[in-house]
N, C-alpha and C positions, 0 to 999 in steps of 0.2 A: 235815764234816756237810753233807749236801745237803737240799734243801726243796722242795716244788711244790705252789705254792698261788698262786690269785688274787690281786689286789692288793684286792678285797673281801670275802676269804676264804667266795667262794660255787666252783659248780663250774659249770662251764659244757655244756650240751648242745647239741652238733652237729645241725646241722640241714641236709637236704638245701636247694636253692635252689627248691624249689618248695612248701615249707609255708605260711612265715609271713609276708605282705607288710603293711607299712603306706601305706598310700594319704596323699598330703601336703597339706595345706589344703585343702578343698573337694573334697575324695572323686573329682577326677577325675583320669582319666588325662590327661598331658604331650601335647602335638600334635607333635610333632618333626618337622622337617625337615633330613634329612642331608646332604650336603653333602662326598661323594667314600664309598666303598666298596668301602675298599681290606682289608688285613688286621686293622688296631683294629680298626675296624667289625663287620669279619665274626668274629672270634674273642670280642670280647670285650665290646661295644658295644650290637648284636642281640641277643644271649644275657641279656643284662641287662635289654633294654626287654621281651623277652620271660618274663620272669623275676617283673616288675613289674608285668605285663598288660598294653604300653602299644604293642606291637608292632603293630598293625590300626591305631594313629593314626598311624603312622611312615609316610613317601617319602625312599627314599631317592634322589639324585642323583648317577650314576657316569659319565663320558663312556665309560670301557672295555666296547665290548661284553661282551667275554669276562669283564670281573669281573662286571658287571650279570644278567649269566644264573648267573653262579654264585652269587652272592645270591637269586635268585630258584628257583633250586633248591633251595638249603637254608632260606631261610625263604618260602614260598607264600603264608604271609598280610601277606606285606606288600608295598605298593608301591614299583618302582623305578622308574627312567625314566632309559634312557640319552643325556645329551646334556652339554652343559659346564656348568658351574653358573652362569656367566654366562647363556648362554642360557635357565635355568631363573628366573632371578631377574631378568631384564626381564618377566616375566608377572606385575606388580603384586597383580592381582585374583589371584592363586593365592596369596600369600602370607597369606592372609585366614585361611586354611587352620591356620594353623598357630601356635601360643603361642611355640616357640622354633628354637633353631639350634641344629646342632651343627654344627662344622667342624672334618674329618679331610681335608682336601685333601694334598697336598706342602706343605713347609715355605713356600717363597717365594710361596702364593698365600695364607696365612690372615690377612695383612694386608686385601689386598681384599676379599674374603668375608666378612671381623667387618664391615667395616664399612659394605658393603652391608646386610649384615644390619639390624645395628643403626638404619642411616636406615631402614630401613624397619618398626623400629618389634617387630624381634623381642628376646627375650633369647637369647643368646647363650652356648654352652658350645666352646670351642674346645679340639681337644685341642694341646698343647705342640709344639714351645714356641708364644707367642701370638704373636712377631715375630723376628725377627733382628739386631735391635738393640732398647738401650732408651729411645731416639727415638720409636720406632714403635711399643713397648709406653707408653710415657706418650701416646702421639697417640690411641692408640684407648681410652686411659682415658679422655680429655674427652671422645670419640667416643658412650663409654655414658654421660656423664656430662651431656651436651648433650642426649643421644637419651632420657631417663632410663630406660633399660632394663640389665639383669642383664649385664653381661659374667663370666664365670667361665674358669679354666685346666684343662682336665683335667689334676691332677696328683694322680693316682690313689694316689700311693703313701702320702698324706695319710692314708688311709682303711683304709688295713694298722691289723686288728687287736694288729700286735707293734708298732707306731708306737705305737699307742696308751699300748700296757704302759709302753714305756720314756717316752713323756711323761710319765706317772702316778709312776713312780718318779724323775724328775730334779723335777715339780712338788713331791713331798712330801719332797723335800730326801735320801733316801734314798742318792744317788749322791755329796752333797758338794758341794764345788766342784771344775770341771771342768776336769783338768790335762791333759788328752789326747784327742783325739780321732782315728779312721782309719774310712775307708767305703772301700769296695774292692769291683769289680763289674766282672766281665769272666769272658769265655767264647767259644771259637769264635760268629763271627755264625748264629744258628740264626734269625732272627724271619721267619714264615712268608711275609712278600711275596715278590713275585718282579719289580717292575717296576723300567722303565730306570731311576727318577730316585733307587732306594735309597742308591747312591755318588754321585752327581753331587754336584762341589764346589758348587752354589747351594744343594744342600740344609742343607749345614754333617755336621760328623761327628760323633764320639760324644762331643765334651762339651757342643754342642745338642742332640743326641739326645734322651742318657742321662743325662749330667749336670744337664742344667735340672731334671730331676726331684731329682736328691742334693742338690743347690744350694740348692734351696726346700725341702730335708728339713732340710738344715744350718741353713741359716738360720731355719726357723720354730721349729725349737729352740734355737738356742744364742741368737740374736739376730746383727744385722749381723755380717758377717765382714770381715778386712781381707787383701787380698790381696797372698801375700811373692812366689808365685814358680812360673811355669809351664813345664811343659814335652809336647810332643807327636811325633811322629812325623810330620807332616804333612811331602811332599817335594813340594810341588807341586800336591797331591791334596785328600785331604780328613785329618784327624789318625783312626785308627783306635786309637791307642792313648794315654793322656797321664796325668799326675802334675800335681795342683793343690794346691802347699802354702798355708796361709791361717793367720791365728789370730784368735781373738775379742777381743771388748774386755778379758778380761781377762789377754790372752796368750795362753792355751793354744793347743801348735799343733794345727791339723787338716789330717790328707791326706783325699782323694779321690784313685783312682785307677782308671781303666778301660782295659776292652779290648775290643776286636771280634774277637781275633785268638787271645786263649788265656785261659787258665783263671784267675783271682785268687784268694783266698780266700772272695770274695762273703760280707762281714761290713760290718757297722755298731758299731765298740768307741767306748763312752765311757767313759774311765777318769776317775773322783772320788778325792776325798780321804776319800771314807766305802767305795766300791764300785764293781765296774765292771759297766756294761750291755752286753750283744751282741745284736745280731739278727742272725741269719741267712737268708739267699735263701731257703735250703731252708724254714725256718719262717715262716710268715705268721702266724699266731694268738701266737705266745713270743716272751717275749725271756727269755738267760739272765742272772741276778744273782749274786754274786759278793763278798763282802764283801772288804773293802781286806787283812787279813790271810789270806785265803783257806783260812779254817777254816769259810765257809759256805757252800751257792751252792745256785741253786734254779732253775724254772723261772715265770715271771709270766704272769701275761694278765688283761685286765679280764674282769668277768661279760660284761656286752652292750657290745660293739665297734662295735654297728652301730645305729642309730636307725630303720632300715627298715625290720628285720626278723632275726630269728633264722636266719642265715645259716652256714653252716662259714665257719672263718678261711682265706679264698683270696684269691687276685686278683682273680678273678673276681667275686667279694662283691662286691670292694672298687667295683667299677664300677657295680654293682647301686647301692652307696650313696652314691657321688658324683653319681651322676643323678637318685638321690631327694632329697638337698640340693639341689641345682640347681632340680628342680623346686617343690621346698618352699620357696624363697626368690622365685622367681621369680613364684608365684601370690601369697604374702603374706610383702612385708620380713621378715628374721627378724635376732634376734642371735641368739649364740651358737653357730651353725652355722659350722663349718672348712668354708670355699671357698675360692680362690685366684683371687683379683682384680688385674684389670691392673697394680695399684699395687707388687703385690707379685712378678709378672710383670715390671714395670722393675729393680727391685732383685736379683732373679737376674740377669736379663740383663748388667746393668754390670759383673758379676763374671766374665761369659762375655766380656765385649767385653775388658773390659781384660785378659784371657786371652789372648784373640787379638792382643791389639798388645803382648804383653811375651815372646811366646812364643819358646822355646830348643827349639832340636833334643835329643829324646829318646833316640834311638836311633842308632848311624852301624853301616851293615857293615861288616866288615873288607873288607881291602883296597882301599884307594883309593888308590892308588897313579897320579902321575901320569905315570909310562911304561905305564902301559895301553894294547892298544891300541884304537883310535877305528875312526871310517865317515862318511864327509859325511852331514852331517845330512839326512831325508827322510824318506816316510811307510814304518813297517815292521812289521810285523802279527805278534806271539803267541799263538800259539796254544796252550794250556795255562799261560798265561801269570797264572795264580793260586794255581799252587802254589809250593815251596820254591825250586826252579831255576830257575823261572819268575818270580819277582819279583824273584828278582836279576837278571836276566837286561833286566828290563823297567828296574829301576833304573837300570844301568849305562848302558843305550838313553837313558833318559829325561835320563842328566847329560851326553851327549856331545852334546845337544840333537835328537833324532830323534823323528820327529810319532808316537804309538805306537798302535795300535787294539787292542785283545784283547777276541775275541770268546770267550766263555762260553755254557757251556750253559744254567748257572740267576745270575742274578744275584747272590744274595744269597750266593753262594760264593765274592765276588770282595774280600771287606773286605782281605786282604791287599794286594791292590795297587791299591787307592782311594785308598791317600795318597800315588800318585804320578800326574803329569798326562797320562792315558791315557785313551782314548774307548771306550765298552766296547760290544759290540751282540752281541745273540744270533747261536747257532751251533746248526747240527744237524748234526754229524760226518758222519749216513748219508745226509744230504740234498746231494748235488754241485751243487744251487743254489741252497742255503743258503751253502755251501762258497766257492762263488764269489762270492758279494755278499759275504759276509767280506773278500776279498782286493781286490776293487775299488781302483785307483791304488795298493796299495803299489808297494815297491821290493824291500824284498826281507821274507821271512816265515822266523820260524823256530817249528817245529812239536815243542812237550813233551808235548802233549794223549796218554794213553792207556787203554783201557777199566777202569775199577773192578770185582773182584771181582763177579760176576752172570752174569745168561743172557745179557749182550751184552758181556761184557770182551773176547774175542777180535773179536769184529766190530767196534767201535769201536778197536781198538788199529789192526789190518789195515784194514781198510775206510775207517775215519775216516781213519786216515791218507792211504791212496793216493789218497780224494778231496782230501784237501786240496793232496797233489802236483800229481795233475789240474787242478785248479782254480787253483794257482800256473803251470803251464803254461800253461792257457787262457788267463790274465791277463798271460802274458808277463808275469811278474817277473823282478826279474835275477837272484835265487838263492833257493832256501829251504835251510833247515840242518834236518833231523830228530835227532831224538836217540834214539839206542837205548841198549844194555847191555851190558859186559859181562858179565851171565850168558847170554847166548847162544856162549857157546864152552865154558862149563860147566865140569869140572874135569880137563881132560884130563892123562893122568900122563905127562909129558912133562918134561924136562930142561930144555930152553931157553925164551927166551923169547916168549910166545904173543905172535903179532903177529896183520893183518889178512890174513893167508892160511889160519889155522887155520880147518877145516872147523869149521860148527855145530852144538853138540850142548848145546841150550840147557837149565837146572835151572829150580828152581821153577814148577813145572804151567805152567798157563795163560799167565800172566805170562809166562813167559820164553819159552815157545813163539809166542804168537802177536809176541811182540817180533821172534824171529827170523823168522820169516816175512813182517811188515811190512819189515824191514832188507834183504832180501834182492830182494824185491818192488819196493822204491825205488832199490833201485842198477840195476833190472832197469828201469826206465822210467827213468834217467836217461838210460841209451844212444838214449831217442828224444824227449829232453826239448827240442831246437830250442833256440833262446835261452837259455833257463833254467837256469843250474847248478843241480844237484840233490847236494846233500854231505848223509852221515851221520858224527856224531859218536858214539862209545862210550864214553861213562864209566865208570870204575870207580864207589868207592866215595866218595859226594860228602858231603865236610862242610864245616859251618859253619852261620853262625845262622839258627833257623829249622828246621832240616833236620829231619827224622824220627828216621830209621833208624839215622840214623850221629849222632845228638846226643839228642832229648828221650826217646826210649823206650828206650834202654839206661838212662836217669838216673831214669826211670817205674819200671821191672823192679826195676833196683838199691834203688829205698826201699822197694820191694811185698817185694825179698828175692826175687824170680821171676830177677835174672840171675846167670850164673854162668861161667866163664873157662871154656874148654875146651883141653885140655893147661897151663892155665895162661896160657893165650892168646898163644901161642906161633905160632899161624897167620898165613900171610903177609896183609894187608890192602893192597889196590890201591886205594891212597885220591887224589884229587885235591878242592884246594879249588874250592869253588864259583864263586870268584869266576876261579879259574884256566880254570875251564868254560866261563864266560863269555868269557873271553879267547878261548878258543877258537874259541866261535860264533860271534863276532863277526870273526875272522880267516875263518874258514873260508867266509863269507857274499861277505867283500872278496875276496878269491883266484881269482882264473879257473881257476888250474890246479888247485881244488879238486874241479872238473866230477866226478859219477861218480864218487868215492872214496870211502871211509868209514876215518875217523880214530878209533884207540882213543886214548884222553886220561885219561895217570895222571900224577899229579904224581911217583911213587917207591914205594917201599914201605915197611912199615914191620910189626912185630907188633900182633895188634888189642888187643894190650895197650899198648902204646905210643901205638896210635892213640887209642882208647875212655878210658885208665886216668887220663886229668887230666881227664875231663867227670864220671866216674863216682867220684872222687874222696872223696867225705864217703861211702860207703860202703864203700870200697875195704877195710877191715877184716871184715866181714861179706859179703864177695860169695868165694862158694865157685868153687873148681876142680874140675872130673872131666875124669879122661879119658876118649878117644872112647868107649870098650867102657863105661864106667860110664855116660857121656850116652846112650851109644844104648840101654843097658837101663834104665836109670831112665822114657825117652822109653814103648819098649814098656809097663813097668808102670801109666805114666799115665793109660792108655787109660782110656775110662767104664766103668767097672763096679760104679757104683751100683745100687740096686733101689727097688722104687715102698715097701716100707718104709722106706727113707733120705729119701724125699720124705714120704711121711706124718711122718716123726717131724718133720722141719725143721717141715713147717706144723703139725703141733704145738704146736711150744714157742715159732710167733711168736704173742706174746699181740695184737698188732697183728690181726694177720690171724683171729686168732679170733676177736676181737670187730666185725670189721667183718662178719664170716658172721654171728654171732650179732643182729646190728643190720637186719641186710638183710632185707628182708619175706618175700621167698621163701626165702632160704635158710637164715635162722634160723628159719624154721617146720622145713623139712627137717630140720634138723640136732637142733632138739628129737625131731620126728616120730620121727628112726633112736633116738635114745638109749629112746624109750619104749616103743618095737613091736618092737627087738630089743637087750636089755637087754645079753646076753651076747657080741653082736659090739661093742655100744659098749663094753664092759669091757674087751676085748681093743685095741681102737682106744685107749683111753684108757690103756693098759698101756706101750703107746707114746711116752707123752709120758716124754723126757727128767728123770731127778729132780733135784733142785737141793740141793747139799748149800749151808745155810742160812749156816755157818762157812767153811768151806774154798772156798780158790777153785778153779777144773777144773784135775783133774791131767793131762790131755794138752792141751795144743793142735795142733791140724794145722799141723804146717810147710808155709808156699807151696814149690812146687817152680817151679824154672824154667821158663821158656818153652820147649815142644816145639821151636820152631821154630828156635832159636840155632843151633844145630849145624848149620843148611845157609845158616844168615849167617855166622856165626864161628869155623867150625869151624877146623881145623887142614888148612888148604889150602897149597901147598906151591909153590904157579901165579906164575907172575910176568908181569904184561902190558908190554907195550913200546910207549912213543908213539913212537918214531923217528923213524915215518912222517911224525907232526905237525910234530916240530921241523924235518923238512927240507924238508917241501911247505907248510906255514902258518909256517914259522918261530914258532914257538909256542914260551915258554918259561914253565913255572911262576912268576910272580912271587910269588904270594901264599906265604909259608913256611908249613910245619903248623903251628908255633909260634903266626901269627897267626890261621891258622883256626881252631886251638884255647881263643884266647884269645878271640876273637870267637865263638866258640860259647858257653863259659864266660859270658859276657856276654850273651849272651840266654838261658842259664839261668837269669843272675839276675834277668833279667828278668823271664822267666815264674814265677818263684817255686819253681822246680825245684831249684836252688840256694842 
C-alpha cells in the first residue's frame, strides 16, 4: 500500500520565484556587501537577492576582471567593483553603506574577511565551510561575540524543503528509534567554476567542501556524532573521494560517503524501528516513508517549507530563504529561526579535523609492484593528464618522486587527479604559445591529450598535438612520449602478426583517422626534432581501474541489458594493463634509442570474453550472444524510424508535462484555446493518449537492445598485434598480470557502486 500526503494533510502549491515575497522586520530590503563573485554568487546567490528585491542594494567585490564583467553582464542593476576585498575594506567610510556581509572568497581567505567584517561592525553570512579548522571557527565565534554582531554559515541545505519533511517525521516519533543511518553524494565534478584554486590542496577537498554541509545535516539531526573511522583517496593532493563511518550516542552506525569522481546513489536513508525515511538529490520538496514491515510507503512534504515566501521546493528557494533568515535576525534577534552559527560551525569542524588526522588510504591501483620501472626524479609535464591513462600515469610519476605540471583546458575537469601532488595551469592546445608556457623547465612531457567528439575533434587531436611536440622541441626537453592507437592499422585480414610496419588504414571515423594522421605527423618531425627524442606508443586495448571502455560501460550496458557477446565473444581482444602502459611511457621517455620509433604495447591476447566476462560478471546469465550477420542486421533494424505521432503520444501520457503546459500562462491559454475553437482535431489528439488498463499490468514491454556500436569494439576480429619491438628496444616486459588488472578493476567497480 502506498500514500502521498503532507505531514499536515494540506496539499501544497507550486509557485514560481517571482510571486510571493515576505519582507523581514521592518519592511526593508538587506544592504549586502559581497565579497568575491565567483560561481555561488553568480548562480545562486544574485538570483535570490534578486528574487527578494534586494538586488539594487547589493556591491559586489571580485578582484577577477573577467568574473567582474561577467556579473555585470548578467545582472546591470547591480554594482561591482573589481579590486581585492582587502583593498575594498580599508575604505572605512564605505562600509557605512552597508547592514551586512556576505563572504564567498576561497576557502583559506573567509577567516580574515569574517573578521574584518565583523570589527567593523557588519553582520556577517559567510558561505562554508566558515574556517578550516575548529580553532578558527571557535575564534571567530568570540570575534561576533565581542563585535556583538550576527555571524551565520551558509549551509543551505538546512532549508531543503525534504529536510524539512524528514525532520517532521523523526520529531513526531514516526521513524522510531534510530538503528541506521547512510548519506551518499557523489557524481563526476560538474560545479560550474572554472578557477585555478578549485583543486588546490589549501583549499581542502570534498569532505570540506561537500561534507561540512552532510556533517551539520547529520548532526542537526541526530545529535553529536562519535567518530569510528575514515578513509579517502588523498595521495598527496587533495582526497576527491572518502567513506566517514560514525555513530550516535545511541550507537547506530552512520556512513557518509562522497565523490568528485563518479556517480553514488545520492540518498539520505534513515532506518527506525517504526520506519524508514529517504531523500533523494533528485527531490528537493519529498522525502519517501516506508513503514518498518513494508506493507506502507508514501511520499511526505510540509504545507509551507519556506517562511519567505511561497516558493517551488528547489535549491535555489533554499537560498532565497536562508538569506531571508539572515536578514530577519540580523535587523531584530529572533528565536526560533534555523541558522547555522559558529558554534555549530566548530562542532562540524572537529569531526572533519579528526578525519583528517585518522585518515586511511581508500583506494590503492593495481599494480605496484616494486620492480617497476623508475626515471630520476625531475620536473615532467602531462598533458591529458586527467583522464583514465592519464592519472595513472601521473600516479606512478608522482610515487617515483617527480615534480608533475598538468596543464588542462578547463579546470574543473581535473577532480581526478587533484588527489595527487601536481601543479595544474591552463592549456590551449591551438594556441603554440600557450603550448609552450605549459612546458617551461620540464624534462621530459608525455602528451594523452586528444580532441572530444565536435567540430574541433580532428584539429585538437592533429594540431593540439604537433604544437605540443613543437613546443617540446623549442623547449629543448629531453623526450616527450605521445600516445596513439591501435585502431589506426584497423582490421587488416592478414595471418601474421601486425607489427609497426603495417601500412595505416585507421576504423572508427574521426577518432581513429585524425589519430593516424597525428602518429604519422610526429614520427615525421622527429627526424628534425635536434636534442629532443620524440617516441609514439600504441596501445591496444587498456584496462584497469577507472578505465571506460574496457571496465565501467560494458558493466553500465550489461545492467541496461544494452550489452551483448558477439560470436559468443570469441574475438581476439589486444589488451594491455594500464599500469603495463605506464611502464611503458616511462621506459620509452628514459631510452635514447627510443628517438623516432613508435612502439605498439600489448601485454598478449586473450577472447573479449575472457577479457570483459569477470568485470561483467553479476549479469553474465542474461547478457545475450548473436552472431556477426544477426548483430549486423539487428544494427540495420535499429535505425530511427519513429514518427511525430510516437512523440505526441509519449507527451501525451506524461501526466508531468501535461500539467506543467496546462500551468504555464501562455501555454495553458493555448492549449485550452485549441480544445475549444477546434473541438474535432482535439478529439483526434486526445485519441492519442495511451489507455491504461486499471487491473492488468502492460502486456509488451520494449526490450533495450544493445549498443550499435559493440560490433566495431568487440566484434569477432581475428588480428593479433606484436610488441616485440618494445621488449627489444625499451626492454619492456608486462608486469602487471590480467588477473590483477582484472581484480583491480573489479575493485573499482565496487567502488563505484557498479558492482
Amino acid at each position: 500500500m502506498s500514500v502521498n500526503c503532507d505531514l499536515d494533510l494540506s496539499n501544497r502549491s507550486s509557485m514560481s520565484l517571482a510571486k510571493t515575497r515576505n519582507e523581514p522586520a521592518g519592511g526593508q530590503q538587506l544592504r549586502l556587501l559581497v565579497l568575491g563573485g565567483g560561481a555561488v554568487v553568480r548562480e545562486y546567490h544574485l538570483p535570490a537577492l534578486k528574487t527578494l528585491g534586494w538586488l539594487t542594494a547589493c556591491t559586489v567585490v571580485e578582484a577577477s576582471k573577467t568574473n567582474a564583467q561577467g556579473l555585470r553582464d548578467r545582472f546591470p542593476e547591480i554594482r561591482v567593483v573589481d579590486e581585492s576585498y582587502q583593498t575594498f575594506l580599508s575604505r572605512e567610510e564605505i562600509l557605512k553603506q552597508f547592514d551586512g556581509a556576505l563572504i564567498a572568497l576561497p576557502n583559506t581567505l573567509h577567516v580574515d574577511a569574517t573578521r574584518q567584517c565583523l570589527e567593523m561592525g557588519l553582520h556577517v553570512l559567510c558561505e562554508k565551510p566558515l574556517a578550516l579548522s575548529a580553532p578558527d571557527c571557535e575564534a571567530l565565534a568570540k570575534a561576533a561575540s565581542r563585535a556583538e554582531r550576527l555571524l551565520v554559515v551558509g549551509m543551505v541545505r538546512r532549508c531543503l524543503p525534504s529536510i524539512a519533511a524528514l525532520r517532521k517525521l523523526l520529531a513526531e516519533g514516526r521513524v522510531g528509534e534510530v538503528t541506521r543511518v547512510r548519506l551518499e553524494d557523489g557524481g563526476s565534478f560538474n560545479w560550474t567554476t572554472d578557477m585555478e584554486t578549485l583543486f588546490r590542496h589549501d583549499q581542502g577537498g570534498v569532505l570540506v567542501n561537500m561534507g561540512v554541509h552532510f556533517l551539520d545535516l547529520l548532526q542537526w539531526i541526530l545529535g553529536d556524532l562519535q567518530p569510528v573511522s575514515y578513509a579517502d583517496d588523498c595521495s598527496g593532493g587533495i582526497e576527491v573521494n572518502c567513506t566517514y563511518e560514525m555513530r550516535t550516542k545511541t550507537g547506530a552506525p552512520v556512513q557518509l560517503k562522497l565523490s568528485w569522481t563518479h556517480a553514488l546513489q545520492n540518498i539520505f536513508e534513515i532506518v527506525g524501528t517504526r520506519s524508514t525515511v529517504i531523500v533523494r538529490n533528485s527531490d528537493c520538496g519529498n522525502c519517501q516513508w516506508e513503514s518498518a514491515d513494508g506493507t506502507m510507503q508514501g511520499q511526505m512534504h510540509v504545507k509551507k517549507p519556506f517562511q519567505s515566501g511561497a516558493w517551488p521546493p528547489t535549491l535555489e528557494a533554499s537560498f532565497v530563504e536562508q538569506l531571508w533568515r539572515f536578514a530577519l535576525t540580523a535587523k531584530t534577534p529572533q528565536d526560533g529561526v534555523d541558522l547555522v552559527h559558529a558554534v555549530d560551525a566548530a562542532r562540524t569542524q572537529r569531526l572533519i579535523d579528526w578525519a583528517y588526522a585518522h585518515r586511511r588510504p581508500k583506494y590503492r591501483h593495481c599494480g605496484g609492484l616494486n620492480a617497476r620501472p623508475g626515471m630520476e626524479p625531475g620536473p615532467v609535464v602531462v598533458v591529458g593528464g586527467t583522464g583514465f591513462v592519464g592519472t595513472h600515469l601521473v600516479a606512478r610519476l608522482t610515487q617515483i618522486g617527480a615534480q608533475v605540471t598538468v596543464p588542462v583546458r578547463r579546470f574543473s575537469t581535473a577532480a581526478n587527479v587533484a588527489r595527487y601532488p601536481v601543479t595544474m595551469k591552463r592549456i590551449d592546445l591551438l594556441n603554440e604559445q600557450s603550448c609552450r608556457e605549459s612546458l617551461k623547465g620540464a624534462r621530459h612531457v608525455f602528451h594523452l591529450a586528444y580532441g572530444r567528439p565536435g567540430k574541433e575533434e580532428r584539429k585538437v587531436t592533429v594540431e593540439g598535438t604537433l604544437n605540443i611536440v613543437r613546443a617540446a622541441i623549442a623547449e629543448r626537453v629531453e623526450s616527450i612520449v605521445v600516445f596513439s592507437t591501435t585502431v589506426i592499422y584497423g582490421n587488416p585480414d592478414v595471418w601474421r602478426p601486425i607489427d609497426e610496419s603495417f601500412p595505416l588504414d585507421p576504423r572508427l571515423g574521426v577518432y581513429g583517422s585524425s589519430k593516424a594522421r597525428m602518429h604519422q605527423q610526429c614520427l615525421k618531425i622527429a627526424r628534425e626534432a635536434g636534442s629532443t627524442r620524440v617516441v609514439v606508443i600504441t596501445p591496444g586495448a587498456v584496462i584497469g581501474p577507472g578505465g571506460a571502455l574496457f571496465c565501467e560501460i560494458p558493466c553500465e550496458l550489461a545492467e541496461q541489458g544494452r550489452f551483448c557477446w558477439i560470436d559468443d565473444g570469441e574475438g581476439i581482444a589486444n589488451y594491455t594493463s594500464v599500469g603495463n602502459l605506464v611502464d611503458a611511457a616511462i621506459l620509452a621517455a628514459t631510452q635514447p634509442s627510443a628517438h623516432g620509433q613508435d612502439f605498439i604495447i600489448v601485454d598478449g591476447q586473450c577472447s573479449w570474453k575472457e577479457l570483459l566476462g569477470p568485470l561483467v560478471e553479476p549479469w553474465s546469465k542474461r547478457i545475450p550472444s548473436f552472431t556477426g550477420a544477426e548483430f549486423a542486421r539487428m544494427k540495420r533494424q535499429s535505425s530511427r524510424n519513429g514518427t511525430l505521432k510516437d512523440v505526441l503520444r509519449a507527451a501525451l501520457s506524461d501526466h508531468q508535462l501535461m500539467a506543467a503546459i496546462s500551468n504555464h500562462p501562455a501555454l495553458g491559454w493555448s492549449k485550452e484555446s485549441f480544445g475549444r475553437f477546434f473541438p474535432r482535431q482535439n478529439k483526434g489528439l486526445q485519441g492519442l493518449r495511451p489507455t491504461i488498463d486499471p487491473i492488468n499490468a502492460p502486456r509488451s514491454v520494449t526490450k533495450p537492445r544493445p549498443a550499435s556500436w559493440l560490433g566495431e569494439i568487440f566484434g569477432n576480429s581475428k588480428n593479433r598485434f606484436t610488441s616485440a619491438k618494445a621488449r627489444r628496444h625499451l626492454c619492456w616486459e608486462p608486469l602487471v598480470s590480467l588477473i590483477d588488472a582484472q581484480k583491480g578493476s573489479i575493485e573499482w567497480l565496487h567502488e563505484t557502486g557498479l558492482r
